[in-house]
MIKE-751964 format. One record per atom (N, C-alpha, C): x, y, z; residue in one letter. Coordinates in pm, whole numbers, plus 50000, padded with zeros to 5 digits. Example, Ala and Ser with C-alpha at 12.3 -4.5 7.8 and 13.67 -1.06 7.14 Angstrom:
<rs>
513194943150780a;512304955050780a;513204967050780a;512854977550708s;513674989450714s;512905000350787s;
</rs>
This chain:
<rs>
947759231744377x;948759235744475x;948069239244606x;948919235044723x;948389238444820x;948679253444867x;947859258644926x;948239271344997x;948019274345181x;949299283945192x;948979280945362x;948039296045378x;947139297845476x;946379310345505x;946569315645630x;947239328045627x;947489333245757x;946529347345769x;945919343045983x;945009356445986x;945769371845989x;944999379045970x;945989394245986x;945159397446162x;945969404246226x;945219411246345x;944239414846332x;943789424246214x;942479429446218x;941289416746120x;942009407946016x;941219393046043x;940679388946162x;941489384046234x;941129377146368x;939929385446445x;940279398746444x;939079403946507x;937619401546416x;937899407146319x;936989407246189x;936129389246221x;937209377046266x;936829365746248x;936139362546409x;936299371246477x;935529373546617x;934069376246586x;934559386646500x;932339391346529x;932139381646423x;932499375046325x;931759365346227x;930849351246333x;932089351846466x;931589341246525x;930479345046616x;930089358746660x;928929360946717x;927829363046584x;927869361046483x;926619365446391x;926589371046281x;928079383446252x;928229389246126x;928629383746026x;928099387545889x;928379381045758x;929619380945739x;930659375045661x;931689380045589x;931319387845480x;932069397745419x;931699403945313x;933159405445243x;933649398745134x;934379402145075x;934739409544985x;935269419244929x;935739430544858x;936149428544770x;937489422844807x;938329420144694x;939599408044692x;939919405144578x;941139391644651x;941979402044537x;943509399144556x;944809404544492x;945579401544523x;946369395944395x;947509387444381x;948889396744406x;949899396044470x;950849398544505x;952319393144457x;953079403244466x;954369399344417x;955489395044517x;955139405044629x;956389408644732x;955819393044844x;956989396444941x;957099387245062x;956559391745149x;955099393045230x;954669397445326x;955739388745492x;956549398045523x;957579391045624x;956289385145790x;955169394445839x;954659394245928x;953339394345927x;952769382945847x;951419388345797x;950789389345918x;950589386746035x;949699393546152x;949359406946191x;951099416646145x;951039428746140x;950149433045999x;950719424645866x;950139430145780x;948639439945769x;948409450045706x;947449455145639x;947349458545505x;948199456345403x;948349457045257x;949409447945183x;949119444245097x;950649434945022x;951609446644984x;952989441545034x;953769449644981x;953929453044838x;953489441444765x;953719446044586x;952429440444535x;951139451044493x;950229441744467x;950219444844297x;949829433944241x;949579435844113x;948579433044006x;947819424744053x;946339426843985x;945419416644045x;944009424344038x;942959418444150x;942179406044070x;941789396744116x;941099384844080x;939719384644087x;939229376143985x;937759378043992x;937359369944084x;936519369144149x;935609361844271x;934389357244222x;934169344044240x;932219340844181x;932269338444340x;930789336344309x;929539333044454x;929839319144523x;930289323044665x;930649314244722x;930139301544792x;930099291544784x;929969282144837x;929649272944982x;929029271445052x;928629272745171x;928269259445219x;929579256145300x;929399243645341x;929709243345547x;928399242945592x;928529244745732x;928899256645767x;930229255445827x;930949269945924x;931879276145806x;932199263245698x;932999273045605x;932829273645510x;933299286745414x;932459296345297x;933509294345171x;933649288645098x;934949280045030x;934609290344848x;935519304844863x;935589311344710x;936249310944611x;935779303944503x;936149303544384x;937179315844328x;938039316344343x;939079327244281x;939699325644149x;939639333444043x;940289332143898x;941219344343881x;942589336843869x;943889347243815x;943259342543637x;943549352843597x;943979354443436x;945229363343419x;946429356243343x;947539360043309x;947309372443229x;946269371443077x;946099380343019x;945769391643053x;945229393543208x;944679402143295x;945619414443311x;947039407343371x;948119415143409x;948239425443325x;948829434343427x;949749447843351x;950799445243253x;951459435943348x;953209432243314x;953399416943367x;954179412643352x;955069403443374x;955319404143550x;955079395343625x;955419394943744x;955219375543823x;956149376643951x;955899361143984x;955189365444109x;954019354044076x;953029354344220x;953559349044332x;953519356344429x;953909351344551x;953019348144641x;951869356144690x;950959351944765x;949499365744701x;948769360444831x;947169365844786x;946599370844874x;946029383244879x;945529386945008x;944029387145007x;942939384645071x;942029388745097x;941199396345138x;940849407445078x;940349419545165x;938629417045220x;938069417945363x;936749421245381x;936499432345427x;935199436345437x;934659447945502x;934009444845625x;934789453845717x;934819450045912x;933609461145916x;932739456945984x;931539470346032x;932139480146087x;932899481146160x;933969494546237x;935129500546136x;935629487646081x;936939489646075x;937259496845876x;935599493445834x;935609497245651x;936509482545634x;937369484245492x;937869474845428x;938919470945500x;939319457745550x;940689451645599x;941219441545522x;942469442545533x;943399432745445x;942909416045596x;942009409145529x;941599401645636x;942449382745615x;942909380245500x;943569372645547x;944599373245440x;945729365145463x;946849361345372x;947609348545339x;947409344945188x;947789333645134x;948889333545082x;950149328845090x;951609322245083x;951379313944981x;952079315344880x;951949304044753x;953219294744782x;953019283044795x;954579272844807x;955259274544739x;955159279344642x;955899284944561x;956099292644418x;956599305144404x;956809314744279x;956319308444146x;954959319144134x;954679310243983x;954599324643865x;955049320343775x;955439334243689x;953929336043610x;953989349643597x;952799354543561x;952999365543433x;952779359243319x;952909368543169x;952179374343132x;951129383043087x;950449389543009x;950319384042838x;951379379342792x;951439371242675x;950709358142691x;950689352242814x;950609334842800x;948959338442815x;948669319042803x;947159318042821x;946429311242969x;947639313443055x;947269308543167x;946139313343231x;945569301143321x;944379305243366x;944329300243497x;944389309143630x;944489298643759x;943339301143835x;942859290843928x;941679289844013x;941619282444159x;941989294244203x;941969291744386x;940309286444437x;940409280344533x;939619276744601x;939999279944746x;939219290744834x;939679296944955x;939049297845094x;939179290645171x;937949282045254x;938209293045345x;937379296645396x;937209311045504x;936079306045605x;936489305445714x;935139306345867x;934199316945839x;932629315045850x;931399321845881x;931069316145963x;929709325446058x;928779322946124x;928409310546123x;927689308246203x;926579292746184x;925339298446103x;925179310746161x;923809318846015x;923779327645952x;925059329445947x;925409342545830x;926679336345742x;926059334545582x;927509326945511x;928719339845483x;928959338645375x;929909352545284x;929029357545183x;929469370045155x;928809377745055x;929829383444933x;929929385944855x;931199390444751x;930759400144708x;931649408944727x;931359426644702x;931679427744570x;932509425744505x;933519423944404x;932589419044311x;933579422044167x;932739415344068x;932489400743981x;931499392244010x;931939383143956x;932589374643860x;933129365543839x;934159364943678x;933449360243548x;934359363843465x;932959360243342x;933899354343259x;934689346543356x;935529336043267x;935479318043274x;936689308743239x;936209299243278x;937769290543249x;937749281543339x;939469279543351x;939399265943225x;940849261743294x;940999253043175x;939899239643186x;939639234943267x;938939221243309x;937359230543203x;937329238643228x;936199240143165x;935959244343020x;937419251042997x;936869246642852x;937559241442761x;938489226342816x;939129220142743x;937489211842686x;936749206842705x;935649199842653x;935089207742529x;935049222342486x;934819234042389x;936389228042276x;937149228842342x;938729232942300x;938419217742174x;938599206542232x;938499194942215x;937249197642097x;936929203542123x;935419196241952x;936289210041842x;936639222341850x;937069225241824x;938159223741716x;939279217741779x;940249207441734x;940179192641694x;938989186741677x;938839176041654x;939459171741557x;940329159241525x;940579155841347x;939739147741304x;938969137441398x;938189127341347x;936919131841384x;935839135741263x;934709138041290x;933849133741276x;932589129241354x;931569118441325x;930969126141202x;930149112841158x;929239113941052x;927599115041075x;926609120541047x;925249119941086x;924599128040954x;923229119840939x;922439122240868x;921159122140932x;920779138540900x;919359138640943x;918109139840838x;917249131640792x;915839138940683x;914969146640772x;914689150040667x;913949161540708x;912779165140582x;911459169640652x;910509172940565x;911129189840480x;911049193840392x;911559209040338x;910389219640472x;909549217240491x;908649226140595x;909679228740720x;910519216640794x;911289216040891x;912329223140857x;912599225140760x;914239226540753x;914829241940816x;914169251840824x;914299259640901x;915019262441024x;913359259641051x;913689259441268x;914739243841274x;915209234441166x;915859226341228x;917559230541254x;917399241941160x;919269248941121x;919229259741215x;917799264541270x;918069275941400x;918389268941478x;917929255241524x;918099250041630x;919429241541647x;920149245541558x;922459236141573x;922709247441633x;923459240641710x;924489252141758x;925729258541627x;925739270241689x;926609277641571x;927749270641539x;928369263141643x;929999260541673x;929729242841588x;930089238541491x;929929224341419x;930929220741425x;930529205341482x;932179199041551x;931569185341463x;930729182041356x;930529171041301x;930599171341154x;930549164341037x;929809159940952x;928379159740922x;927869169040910x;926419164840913x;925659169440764x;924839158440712x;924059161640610x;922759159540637x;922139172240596x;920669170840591x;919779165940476x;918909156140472x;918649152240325x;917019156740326x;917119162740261x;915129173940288x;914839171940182x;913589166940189x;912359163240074x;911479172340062x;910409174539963x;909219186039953x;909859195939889x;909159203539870x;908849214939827x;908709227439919x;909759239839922x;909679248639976x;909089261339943x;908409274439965x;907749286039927x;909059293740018x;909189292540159x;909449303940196x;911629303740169x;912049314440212x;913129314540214x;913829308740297x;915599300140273x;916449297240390x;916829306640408x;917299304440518x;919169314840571x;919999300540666x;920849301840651x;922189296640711x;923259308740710x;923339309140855x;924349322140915x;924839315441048x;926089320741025x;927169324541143x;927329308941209x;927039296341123x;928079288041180x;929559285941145x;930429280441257x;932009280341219x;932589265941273x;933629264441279x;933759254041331x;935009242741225x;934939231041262x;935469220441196x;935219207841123x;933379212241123x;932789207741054x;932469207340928x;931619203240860x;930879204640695x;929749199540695x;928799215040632x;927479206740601x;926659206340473x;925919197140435x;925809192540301x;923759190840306x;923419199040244x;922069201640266x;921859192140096x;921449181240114x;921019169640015x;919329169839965x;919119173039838x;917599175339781x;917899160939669x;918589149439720x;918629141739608x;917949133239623x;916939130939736x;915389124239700x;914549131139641x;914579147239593x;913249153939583x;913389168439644x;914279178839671x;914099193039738x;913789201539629x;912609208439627x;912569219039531x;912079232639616x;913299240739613x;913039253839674x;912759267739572x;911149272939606x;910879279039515x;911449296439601x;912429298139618x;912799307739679x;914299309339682x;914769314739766x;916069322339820x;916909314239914x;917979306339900x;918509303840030x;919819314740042x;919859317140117x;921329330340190x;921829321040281x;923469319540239x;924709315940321x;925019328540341x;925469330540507x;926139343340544x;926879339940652x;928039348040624x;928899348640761x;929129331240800x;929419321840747x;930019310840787x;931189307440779x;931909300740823x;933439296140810x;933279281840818x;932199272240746x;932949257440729x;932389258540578x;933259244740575x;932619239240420x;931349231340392x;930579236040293x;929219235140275x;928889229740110x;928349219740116x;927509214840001x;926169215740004x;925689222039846x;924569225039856x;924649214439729x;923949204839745x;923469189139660x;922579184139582x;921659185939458x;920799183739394x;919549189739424x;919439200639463x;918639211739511x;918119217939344x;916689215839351x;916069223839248x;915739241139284x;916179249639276x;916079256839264x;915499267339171x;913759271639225x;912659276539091x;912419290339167x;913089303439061x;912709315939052x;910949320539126x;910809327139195x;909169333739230x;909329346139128x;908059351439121x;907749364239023x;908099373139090x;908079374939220x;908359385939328x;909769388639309x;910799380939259x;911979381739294x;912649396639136x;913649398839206x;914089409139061x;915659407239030x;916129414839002x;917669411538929x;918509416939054x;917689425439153x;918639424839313x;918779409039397x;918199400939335x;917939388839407x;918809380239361x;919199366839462x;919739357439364x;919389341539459x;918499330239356x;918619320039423x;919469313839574x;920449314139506x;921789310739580x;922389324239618x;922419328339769x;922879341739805x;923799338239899x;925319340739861x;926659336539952x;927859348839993x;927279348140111x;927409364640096x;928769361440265x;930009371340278x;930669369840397x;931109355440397x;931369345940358x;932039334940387x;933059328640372x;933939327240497x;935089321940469x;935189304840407x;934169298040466x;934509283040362x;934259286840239x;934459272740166x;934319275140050x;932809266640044x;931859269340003x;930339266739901x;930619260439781x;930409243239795x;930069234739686x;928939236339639x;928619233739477x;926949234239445x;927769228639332x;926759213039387x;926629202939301x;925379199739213x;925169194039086x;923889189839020x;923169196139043x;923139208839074x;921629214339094x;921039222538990x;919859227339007x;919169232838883x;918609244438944x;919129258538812x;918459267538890x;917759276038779x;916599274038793x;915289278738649x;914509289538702x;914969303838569x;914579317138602x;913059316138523x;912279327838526x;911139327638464x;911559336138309x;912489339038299x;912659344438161x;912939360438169x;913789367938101x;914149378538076x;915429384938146x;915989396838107x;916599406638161x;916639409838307x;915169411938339x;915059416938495x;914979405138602x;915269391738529x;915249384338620x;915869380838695x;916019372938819x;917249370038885x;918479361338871x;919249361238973x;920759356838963x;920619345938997x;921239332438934x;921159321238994x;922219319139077x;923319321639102x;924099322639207x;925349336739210x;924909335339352x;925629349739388x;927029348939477x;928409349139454x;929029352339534x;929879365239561x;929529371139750x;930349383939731x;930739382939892x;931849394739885x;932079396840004x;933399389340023x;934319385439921x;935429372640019x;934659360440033x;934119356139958x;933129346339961x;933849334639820x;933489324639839x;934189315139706x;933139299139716x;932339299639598x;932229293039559x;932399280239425x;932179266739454x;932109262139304x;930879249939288x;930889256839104x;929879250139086x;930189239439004x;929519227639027x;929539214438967x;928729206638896x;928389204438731x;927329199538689x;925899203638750x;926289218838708x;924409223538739x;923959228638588x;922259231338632x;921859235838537x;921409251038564x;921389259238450x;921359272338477x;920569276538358x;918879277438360x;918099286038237x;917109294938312x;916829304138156x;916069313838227x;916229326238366x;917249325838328x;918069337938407x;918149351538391x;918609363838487x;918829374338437x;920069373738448x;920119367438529x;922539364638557x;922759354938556x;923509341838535x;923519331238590x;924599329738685x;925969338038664x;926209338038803x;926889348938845x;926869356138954x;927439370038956x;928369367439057x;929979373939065x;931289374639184x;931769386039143x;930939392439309x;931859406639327x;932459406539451x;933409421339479x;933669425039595x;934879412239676x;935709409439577x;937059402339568x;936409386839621x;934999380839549x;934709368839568x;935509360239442x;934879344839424x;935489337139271x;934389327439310x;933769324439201x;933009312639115x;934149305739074x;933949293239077x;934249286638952x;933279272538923x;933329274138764x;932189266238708x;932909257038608x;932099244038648x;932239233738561x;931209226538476x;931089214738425x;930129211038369x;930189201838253x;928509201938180x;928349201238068x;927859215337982x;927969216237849x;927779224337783x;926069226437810x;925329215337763x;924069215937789x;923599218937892x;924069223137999x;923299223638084x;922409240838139x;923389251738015x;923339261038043x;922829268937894x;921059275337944x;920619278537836x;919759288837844x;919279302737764x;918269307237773x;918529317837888x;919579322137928x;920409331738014x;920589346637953x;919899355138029x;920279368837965x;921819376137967x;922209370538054x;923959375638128x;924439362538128x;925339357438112x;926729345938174x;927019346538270x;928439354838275x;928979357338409x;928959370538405x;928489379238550x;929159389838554x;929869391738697x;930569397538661x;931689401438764x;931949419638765x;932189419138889x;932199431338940x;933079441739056x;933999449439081x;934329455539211x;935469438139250x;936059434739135x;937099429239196x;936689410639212x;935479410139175x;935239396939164x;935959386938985x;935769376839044x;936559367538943x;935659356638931x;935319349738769x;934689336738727x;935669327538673x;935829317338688x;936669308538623x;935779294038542x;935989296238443x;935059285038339x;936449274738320x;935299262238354x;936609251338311x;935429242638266x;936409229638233x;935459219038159x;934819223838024x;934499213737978x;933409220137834x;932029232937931x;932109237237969x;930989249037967x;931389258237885x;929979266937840x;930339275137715x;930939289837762x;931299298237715x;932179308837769x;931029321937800x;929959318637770x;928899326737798x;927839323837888x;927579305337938x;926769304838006x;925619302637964x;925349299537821x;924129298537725x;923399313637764x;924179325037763x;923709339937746x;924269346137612x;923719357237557x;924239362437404x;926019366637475x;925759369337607x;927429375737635x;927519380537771x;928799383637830x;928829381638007x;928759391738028x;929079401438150x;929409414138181x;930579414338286x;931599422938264x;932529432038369x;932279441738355x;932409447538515x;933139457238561x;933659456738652x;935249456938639x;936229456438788x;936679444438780x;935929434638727x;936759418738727x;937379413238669x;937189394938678x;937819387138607x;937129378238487x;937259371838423x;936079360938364x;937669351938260x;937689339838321x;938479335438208x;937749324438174x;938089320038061x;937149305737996x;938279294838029x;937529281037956x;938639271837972x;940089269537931x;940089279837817x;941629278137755x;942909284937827x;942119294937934x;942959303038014x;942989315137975x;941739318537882x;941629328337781x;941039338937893x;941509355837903x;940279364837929x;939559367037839x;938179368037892x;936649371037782x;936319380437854x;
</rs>
């Protein structure tokens, strides 16, 4: 939209000394409700109602062209914009209402909506002094800028990509995605790992599928935390360290709103009671498991704190387990398929939960 700009009296003067040498210095811009009838007389908007952010202005020759951002959400209340005033600071005069902008026409302004508007406001400077902005700059960004965010966001059709990766890389290669996943992406990692993963705090409309089905054997810990897409974890060997204890668990899925696939994988404890958990879900967290193997455990799989497992399988695949399932503080296991109702453990544990087997039976 176009806008017309009228000087105020004490503008015009204000736009006198700019032309012998003084800076502009702007203060503040504010959006208005009322009809300024005489803006020459003007020195204040008759109805003002909330001030706009200003970024760093632009400097082209004699004129100083400022980026202005209304945000609707900004408002107090409900009001229709009528025009905009510009306040600078006159060396004599302190702050003056220095110019005034006329909108062609009434645009309504909600506090509910998501509108976002952005003036562009071409003002005369010096030949060697540009504008300066007193005010604070905005720390927003209109629509042109983040319909390109909005758009991956909302995507329905999402590309596909596969990256390998040595198991040494796989790290710094998951620090280095951006949090926000707007793709398909599977990582297929070979070798042998010592140290621990983490995967945290991506979200998005994506899914990612960390693939060990050439060869991944992680002798450690991976932790899912705090994510919101859907995630396959894929033929991943998973081998207990001695360091680890029954606070630990291979698979640690902790805060997550997707749901955590774990397919074919194998997760081999060193033997006993105090050993660790082969998979852990808590927190509102939900995973399932699919044709894995589970020996040598101290848990094989633990859901607390209103999480759910659910496990499928073969019978064989689960053996030599000190615990089955335990559940805890509101967590739930669900056994389907031929798996055995224990997990190849002498027997499961509750407290606070669920555990049903395949018949629909509680155990």
């Amino acid at each position: 939209m176009e806008l017309q700009g009228y000087f105020t009296k004490k503008g015009l003067e204000l736009a006198a000394k700019l032309a012998s040498g003084a800076a502009l210095k702007i203060t503040r811009v504010t959006a208005g409700a009322g009809r300024t009838g005489n803006p020459s007389a003007a020195v204040s908007l008759p109805q003002p109602r909330q001030n706009l952010a200003v970024n760093s202005p632009i400097r082209r020759g004699n004129t100083a062209i400022l980026p202005v951002t209304l945000t609707a959400a900004l408002a107090d209340g409900a009001y229709g914009l009528t025009e905009l005033g510009v306040f600078a600071q006159d060396p004599q005069e302190g702050e003056i209402l220095y110019k005034l902008y006329k909108m062609p026409e009434t645009v309504e302004i909600k506090p509910t909506s998501c509108l976002v508007l952005r003036f562009y406001l071409e003002e005369t400077v010096s030949q060697d002094l540009g504008a300066v902005v007193a005010c604070s700059p905005a720390g927003l960004i209109t629509e042109a800028d983040f319909a390109p965010v909005r758009d991956k966001v909302e995507k329905r059709a999402l590309p596909y990509r596969t990256v390998s990766l040595e198991a040494a890389g796989l790290q710094n290669y998951l620090d280095s995605l951006p949090r926000l996943l707007a793709e398909n992406l599977t990582l297929s990692v070979t070798g042998t790992l010592g140290t621990a993963v983490e995967l945290r705090h991506f979200y998005g409309p994506g899914h990612m599928q960390i693939y060990g089905g050439e060869g991944f054997t992680l002798r450690n810990i991976m932790r899912i935390s705090e994510c919101q897409i859907l995630m396959n974890i894929h033929t991943v060997e998973f081998q207990e360290r001695k360091e680890l204890t029954s606070n630990d668990a291979l698979l640690d899925i902790r805060n997550c709103g997707g749901t955590v696939s774990v397919t074919k994988c194998g997760f081999t404890g060193l033997g006993g009671a105090e050993r660790c958990v082969g998979v852990l879900a808590a927190y509102g967290s939900r995973a399932v498991v699919t044709s894995c193997r589970a020996s040598g455990l101290g848990t094989a799989v633990q859901a607390s704190r209103g999480s759910a497992i659910t496990i499928d399988g073969d019978l064989s695949g689960y053996a030599d387990n000190a615990v089955g399932a335990h559940v805890w503080h509101g967590g739930m296991v669900l056994l389907t398929s031929p798996v055995p109702d224990t997990l190849g453990a002498p027997a499961n544990r509750k407290y606070g939960g669920l555990i049903v087997n395949t018949k629909g039976e509680i155990v």
